[in-house]
C-alpha positions, -999 to +999 in steps of 0.1 A: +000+000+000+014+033-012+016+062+018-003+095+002+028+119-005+028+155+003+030+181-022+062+190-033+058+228-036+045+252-008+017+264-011+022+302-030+011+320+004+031+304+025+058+304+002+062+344+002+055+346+039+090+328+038+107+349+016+093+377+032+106+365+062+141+361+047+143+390+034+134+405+069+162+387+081+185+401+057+178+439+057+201+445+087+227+427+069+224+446+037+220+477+061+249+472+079+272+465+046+258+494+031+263+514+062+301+503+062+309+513+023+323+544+032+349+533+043+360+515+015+354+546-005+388+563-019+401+592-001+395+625-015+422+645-038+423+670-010+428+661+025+403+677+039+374+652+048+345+651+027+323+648+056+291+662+040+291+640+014+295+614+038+264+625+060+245+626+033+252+592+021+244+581+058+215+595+061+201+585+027+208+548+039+193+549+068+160+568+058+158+540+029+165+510+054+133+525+077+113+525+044+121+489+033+111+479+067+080+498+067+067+480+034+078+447+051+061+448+081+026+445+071+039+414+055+056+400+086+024+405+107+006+375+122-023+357+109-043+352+141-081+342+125-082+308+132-051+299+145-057+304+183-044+281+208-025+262+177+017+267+189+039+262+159 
């Protein structure tokens, strides 16, 4: 007698909660490299700093990082119709 066998493929909703999730995981990682890049920039021609450049750059990073989080969140929140008392 032949055992039913499940599905090989996800199903497409739980599949991109996954990758969703992934990709949660990985933003502070892609943050933090991007975060870092200045410093593998090459010095200026001058020796004077380029400091404002360097804010900018910063703050650019940082105001794009809250915004990839903010259209991941919604995504990340929990399901919780019908799935009360069930524990993973």
């Amino acid at each position: 007698m032949k055992r039913a066998r499940s599905p090989l493929f996800l199903k497409r909703g739980s599949y991109r909660k996954r990758r969703l999730r992934d990709g949660a995981r990985m933003l502070p990682v892609f943050g933090l490299f991007l975060l870092l890049l200045p410093i593998l920039w090459a010095p200026a021609e001058t020796e004077a700093t380029d400091t404002a450049r360097d804010g900018l750059y910063l703050f650019a990073v940082w105001f794009g990082l809250v915004v990839v989080a903010a259209l991941l969140a919604p995504g990340l929140a929990e399901e919780t119709s019908g799935d009360e008392g069930e524990e993973r």
